[in-house]
LODOSE-387184 format. One line per 4 residues: number of its first residue (from 1); their letters; for each residue x, y, z of N, C-alpha, C. Coordinates in Angstrom, 2 decimals. Each point is the difference from the previous one (the first is absolute). Layout:
// LODOSE-387184
NUM = a = X Y Z X Y Z X Y Z; ...;
This chain:
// LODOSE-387184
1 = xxxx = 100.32 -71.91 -170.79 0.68 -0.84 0.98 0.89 -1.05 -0.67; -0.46 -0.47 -1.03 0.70 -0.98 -0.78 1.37 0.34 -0.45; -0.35 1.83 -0.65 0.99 0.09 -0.76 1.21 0.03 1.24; -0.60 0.91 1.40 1.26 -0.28 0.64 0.67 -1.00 0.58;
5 = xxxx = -0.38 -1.16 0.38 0.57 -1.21 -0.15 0.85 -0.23 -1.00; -0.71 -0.01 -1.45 0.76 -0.38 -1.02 1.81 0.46 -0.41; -0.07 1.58 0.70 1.18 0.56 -0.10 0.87 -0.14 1.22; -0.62 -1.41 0.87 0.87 -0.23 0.64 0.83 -1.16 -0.22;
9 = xxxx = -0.59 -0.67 -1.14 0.20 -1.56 -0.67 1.37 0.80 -0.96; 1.21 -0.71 0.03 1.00 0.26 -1.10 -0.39 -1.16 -0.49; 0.64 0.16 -1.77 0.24 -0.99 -0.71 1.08 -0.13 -0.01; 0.94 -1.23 -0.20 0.91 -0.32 0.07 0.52 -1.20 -1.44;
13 = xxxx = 0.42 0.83 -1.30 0.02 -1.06 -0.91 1.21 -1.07 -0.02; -0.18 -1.43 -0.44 0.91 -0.42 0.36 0.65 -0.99 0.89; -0.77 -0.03 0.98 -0.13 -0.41 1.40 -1.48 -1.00 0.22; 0.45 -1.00 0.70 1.55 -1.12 0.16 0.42 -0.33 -1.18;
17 = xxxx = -0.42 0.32 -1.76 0.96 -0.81 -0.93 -0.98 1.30 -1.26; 0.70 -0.59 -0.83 -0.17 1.28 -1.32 -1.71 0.17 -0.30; -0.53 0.26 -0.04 -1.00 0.13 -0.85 -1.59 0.04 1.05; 0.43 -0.03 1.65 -0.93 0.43 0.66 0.05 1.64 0.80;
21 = xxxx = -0.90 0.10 -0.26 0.13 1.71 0.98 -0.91 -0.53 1.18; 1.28 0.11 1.25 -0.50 -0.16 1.21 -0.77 0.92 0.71; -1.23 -0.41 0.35 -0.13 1.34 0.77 0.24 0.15 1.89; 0.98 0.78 0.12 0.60 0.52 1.08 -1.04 0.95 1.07;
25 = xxxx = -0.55 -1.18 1.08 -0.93 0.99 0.91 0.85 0.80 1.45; 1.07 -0.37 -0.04 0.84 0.40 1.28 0.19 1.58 0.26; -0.18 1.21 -1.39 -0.66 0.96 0.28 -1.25 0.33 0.38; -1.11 -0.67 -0.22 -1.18 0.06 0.87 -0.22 -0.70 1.40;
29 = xxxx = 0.85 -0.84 0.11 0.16 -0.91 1.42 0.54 1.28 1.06; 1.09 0.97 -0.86 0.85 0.79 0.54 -1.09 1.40 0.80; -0.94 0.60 -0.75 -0.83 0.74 0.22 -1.17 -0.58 0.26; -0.02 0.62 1.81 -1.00 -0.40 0.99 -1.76 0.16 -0.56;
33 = xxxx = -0.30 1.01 -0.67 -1.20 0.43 -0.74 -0.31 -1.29 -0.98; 1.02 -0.47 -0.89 0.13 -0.62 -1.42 -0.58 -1.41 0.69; 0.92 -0.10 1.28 -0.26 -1.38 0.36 -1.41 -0.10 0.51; -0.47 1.16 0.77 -1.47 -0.21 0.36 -0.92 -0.61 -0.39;
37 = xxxx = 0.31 0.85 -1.67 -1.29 0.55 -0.57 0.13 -0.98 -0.71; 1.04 -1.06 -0.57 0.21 -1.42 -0.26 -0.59 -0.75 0.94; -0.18 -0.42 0.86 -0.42 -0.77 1.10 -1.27 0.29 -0.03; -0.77 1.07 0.10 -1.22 -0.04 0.25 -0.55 -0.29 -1.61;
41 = xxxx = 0.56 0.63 -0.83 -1.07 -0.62 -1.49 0.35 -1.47 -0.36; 1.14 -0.60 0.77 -0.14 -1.39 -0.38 -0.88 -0.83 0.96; -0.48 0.30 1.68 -1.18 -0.10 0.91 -1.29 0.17 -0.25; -0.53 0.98 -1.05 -0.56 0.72 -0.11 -1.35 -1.10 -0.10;
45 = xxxx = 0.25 -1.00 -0.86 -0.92 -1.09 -1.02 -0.36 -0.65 1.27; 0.76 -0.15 0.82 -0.18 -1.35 0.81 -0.52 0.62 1.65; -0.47 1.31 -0.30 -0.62 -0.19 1.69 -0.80 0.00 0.18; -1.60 -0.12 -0.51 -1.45 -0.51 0.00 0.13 -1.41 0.28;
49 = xxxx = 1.03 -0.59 -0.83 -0.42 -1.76 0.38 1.83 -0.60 0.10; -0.07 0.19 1.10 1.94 -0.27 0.36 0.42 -1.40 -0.20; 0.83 -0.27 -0.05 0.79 -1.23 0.20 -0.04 -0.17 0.90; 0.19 -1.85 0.59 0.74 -0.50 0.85 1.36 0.47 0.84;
53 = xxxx = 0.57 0.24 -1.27 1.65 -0.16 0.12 0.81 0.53 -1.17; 1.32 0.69 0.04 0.47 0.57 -1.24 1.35 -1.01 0.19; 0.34 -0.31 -1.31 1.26 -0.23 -0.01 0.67 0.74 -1.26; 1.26 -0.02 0.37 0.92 1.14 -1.16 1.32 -1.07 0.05;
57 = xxxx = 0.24 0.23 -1.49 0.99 -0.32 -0.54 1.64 0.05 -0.09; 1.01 -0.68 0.81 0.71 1.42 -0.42 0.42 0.09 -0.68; 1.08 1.47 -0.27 0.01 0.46 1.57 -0.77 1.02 -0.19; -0.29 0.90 -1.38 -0.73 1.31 0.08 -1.75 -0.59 0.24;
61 = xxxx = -0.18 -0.99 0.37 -1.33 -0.02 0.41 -0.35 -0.26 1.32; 1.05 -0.34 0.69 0.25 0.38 1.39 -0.11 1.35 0.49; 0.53 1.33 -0.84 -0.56 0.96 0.21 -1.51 0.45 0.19; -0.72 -0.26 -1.40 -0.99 0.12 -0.24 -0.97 -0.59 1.24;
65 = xxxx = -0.15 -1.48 -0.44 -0.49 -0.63 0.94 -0.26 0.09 1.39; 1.26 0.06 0.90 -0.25 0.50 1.22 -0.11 1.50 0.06; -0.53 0.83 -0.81 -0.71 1.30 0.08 -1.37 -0.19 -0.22; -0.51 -0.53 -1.01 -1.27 -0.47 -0.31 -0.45 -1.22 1.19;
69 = xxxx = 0.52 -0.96 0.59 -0.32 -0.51 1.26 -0.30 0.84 1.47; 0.92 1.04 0.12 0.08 1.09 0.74 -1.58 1.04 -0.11; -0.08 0.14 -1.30 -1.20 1.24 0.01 -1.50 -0.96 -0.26; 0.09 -1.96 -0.28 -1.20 -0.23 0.03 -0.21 -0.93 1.73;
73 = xxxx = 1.26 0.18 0.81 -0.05 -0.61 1.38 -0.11 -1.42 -0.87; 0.49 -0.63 -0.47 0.26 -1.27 0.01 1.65 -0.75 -0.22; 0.14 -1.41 0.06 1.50 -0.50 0.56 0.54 0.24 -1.75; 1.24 -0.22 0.24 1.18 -0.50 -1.13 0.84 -1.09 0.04;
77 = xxxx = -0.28 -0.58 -1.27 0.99 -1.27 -0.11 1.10 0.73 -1.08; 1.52 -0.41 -0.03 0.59 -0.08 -0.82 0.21 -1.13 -0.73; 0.13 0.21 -1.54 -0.02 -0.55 -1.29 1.50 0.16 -0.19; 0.74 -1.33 0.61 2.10 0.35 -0.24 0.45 -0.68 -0.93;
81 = xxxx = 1.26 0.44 -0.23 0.77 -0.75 -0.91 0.77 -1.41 0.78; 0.50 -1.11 -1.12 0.24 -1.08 0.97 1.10 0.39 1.30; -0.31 -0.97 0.84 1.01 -0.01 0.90 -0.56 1.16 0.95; -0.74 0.17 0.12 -0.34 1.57 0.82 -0.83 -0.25 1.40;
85 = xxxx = -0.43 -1.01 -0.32 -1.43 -0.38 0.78 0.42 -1.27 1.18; 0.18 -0.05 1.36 0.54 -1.00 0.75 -0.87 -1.37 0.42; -1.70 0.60 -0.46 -0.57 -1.34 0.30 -0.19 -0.65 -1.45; -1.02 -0.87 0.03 -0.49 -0.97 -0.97 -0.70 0.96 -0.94;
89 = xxxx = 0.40 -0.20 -1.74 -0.59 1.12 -0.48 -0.27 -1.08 -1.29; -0.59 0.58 -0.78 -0.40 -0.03 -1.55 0.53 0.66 -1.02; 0.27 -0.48 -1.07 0.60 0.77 -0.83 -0.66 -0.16 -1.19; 0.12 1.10 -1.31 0.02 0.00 -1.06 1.24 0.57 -0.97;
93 = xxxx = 0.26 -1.15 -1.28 0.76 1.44 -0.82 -0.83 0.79 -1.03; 0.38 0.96 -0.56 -0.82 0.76 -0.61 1.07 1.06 -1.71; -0.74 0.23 -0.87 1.30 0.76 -0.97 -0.72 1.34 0.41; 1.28 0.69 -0.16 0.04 1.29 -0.06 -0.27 1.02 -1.18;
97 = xxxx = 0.21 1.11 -0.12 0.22 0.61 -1.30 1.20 -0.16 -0.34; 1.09 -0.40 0.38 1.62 0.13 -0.36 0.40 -1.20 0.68; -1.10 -0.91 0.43 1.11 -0.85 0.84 -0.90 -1.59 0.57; 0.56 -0.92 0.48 -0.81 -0.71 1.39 0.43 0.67 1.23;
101 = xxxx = -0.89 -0.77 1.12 -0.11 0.36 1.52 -0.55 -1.11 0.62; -0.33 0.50 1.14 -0.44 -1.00 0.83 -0.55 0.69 1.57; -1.35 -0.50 0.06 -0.36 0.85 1.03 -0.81 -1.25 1.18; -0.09 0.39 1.50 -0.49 -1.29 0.84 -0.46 0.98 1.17;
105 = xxxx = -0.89 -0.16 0.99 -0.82 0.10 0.90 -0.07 -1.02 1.15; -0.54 0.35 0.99 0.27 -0.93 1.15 -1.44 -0.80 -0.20; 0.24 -1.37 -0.08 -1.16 -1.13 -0.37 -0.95 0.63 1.42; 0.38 0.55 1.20 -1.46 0.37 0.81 -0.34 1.51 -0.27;
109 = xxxx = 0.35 0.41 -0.71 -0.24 1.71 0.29 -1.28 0.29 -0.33; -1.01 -0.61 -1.26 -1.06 0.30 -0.08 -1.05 -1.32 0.65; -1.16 1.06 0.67 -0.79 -0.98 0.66 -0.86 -0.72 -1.35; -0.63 -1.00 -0.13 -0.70 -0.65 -1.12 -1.38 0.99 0.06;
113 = xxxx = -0.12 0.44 -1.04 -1.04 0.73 -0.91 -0.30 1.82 0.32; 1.23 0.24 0.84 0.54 1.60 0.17 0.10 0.29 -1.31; -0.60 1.11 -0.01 0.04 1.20 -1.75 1.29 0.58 0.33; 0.57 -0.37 -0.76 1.31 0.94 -0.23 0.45 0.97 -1.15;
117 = xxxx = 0.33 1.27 0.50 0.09 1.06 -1.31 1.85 -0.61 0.11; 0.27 0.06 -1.31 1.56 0.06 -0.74 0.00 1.59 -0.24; 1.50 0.24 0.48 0.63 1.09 0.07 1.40 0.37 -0.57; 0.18 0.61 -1.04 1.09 0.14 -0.66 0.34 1.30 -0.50;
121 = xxxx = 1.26 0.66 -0.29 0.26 1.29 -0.77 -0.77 0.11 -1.31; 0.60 -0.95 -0.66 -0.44 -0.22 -1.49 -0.61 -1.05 -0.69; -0.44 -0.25 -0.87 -0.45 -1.35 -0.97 0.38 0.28 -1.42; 1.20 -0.87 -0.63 0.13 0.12 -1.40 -0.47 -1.27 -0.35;
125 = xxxx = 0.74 -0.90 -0.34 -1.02 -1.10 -0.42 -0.87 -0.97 0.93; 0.03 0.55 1.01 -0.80 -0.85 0.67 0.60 -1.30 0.81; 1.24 -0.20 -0.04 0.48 -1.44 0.37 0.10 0.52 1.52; 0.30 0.77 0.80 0.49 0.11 1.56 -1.77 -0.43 0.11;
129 = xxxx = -0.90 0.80 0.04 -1.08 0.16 0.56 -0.50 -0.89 -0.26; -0.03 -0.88 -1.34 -0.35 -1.41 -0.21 0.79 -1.07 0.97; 0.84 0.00 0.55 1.03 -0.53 0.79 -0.56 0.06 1.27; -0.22 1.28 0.49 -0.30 0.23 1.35 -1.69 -0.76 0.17;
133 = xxxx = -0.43 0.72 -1.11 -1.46 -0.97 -0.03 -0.06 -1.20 0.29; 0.69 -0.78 -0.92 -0.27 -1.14 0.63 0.77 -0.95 1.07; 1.10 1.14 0.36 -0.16 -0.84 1.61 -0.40 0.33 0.90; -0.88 1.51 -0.45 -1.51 0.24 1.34 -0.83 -1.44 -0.51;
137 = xxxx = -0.70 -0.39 -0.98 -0.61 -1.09 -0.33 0.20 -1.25 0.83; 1.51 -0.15 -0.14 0.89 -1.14 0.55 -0.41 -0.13 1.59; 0.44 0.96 0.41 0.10 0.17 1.76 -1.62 -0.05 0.13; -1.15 -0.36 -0.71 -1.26 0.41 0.43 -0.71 0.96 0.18;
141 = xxxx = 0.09 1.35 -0.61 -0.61 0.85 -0.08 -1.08 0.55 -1.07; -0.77 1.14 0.06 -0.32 0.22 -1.73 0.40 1.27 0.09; 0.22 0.47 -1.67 0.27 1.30 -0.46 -0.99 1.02 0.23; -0.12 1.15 0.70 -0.81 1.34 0.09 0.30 0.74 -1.45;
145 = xxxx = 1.36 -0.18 -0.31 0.75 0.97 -1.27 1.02 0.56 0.47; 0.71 0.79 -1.02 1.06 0.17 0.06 0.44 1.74 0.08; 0.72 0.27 0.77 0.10 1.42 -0.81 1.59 0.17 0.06; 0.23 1.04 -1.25 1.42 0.39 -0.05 -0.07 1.66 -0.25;
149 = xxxx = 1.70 0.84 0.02 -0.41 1.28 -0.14 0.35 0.00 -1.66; 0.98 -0.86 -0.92 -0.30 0.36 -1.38 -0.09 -1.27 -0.72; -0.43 0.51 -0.51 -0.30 -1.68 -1.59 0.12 0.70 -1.07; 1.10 -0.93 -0.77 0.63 0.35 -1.43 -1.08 -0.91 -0.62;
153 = xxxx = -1.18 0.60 -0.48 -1.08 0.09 -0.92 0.09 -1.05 -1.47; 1.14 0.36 -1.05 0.50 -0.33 -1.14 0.56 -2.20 0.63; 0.12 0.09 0.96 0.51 -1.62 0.05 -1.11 -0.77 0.76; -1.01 0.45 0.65 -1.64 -0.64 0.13 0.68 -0.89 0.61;
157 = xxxx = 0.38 -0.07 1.35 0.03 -0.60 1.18 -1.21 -0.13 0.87; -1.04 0.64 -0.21 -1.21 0.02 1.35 -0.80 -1.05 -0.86; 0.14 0.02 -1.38 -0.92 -1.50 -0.54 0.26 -0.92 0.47; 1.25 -0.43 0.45 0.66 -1.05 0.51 -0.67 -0.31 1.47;
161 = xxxx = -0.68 0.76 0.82 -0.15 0.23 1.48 -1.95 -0.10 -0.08; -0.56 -0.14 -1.51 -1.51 -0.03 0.22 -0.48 -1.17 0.12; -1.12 -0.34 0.88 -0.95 1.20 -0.34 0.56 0.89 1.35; 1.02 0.39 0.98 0.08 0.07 1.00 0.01 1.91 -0.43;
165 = xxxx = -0.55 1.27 0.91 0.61 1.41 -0.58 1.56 -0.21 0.52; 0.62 1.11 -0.88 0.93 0.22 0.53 -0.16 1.44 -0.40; 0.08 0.82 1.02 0.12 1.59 -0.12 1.46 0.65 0.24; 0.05 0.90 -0.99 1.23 0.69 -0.32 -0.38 1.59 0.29;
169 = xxxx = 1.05 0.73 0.38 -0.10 1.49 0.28 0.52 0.46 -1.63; 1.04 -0.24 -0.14 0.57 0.45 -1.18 0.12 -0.67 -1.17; -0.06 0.28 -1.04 0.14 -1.12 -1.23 0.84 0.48 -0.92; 0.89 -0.62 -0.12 1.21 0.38 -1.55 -0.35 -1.29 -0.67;
């Protein structure tokens, strides 16, 4: 099952700047099976003892997320970039692998002490999901964990996110 997922992941060297190989999920987003069978092994961890609430990142964790909200029947918050959000929000900045950012949430979206799973495509070093973390923290919530569909392994981003799990489908 893995491997067929995996051959739905392109690498992409190069991208956004020299010396990273992106990995490109928009062929597995593309095939209805790929996307399934993504969705349910990233659900998979979390339906004996569910979350509160999922929130996803975006924007590819907006995918994720409201699929994994969808198959555990619970709500979604989005995790936006500035300027996105019309009420009263919170923000953090955060570094990237190639870059800064900046990510904010609506100061009511999480109720105080709702488990919230974080939802994302990927984790390379850890800064989005460290980001998103703590403005589930911020808004009053606690972490359930995290899941994504790949983690680039070699740059140990999920150390950054403990003791919290963060489960991955795929690992490069």
């Amino acid at each position: 099952m893995l491997e067929q997922l995996r051959a739905l992941v392109r690498a992409v060297p190069d991208f956004p700047v020299e010396g990273i190989v992106f990995r490109d999920i928009t062929p597995l987003l593309g095939d209805a099976a790929g996307l399934a069978l993504a969705v349910e092994l990233m659900v998979n961890p979390w339906r004996n003892d569910p979350p509160d609430l999922i929130v996803g990142t975006e924007s590819r964790g907006f995918i994720f997320g409201t699929a994994l909200a969808r198959a555990l029947n619970r709500g979604f918050v989005p995790i936006r970039k500035p300027g996105k959000l019309p009420c009263d929000s919170v923000k953090v900045d955060y570094e990237l692998e190639y870059g800064t950012d900046t990510l904010e949430i609506h100061r009511d979206a999480i109720g105080n002490g709702q488990r919230v799973l974080i939802v994302d495509d990927l984790i390379a070093t850890g800064g989005t999901l460290e980001a998103s973390r703590d403005l589930v923290l911020t808004a009053g919530g606690a972490i359930a964990g995290c899941s994504v569909l790949i983690e680039l392994t070699e740059l140990c981003g999920s150390q950054r996110l403990q003791p919290h799990t963060v489960h991955s489908v795929l690992q490069y």
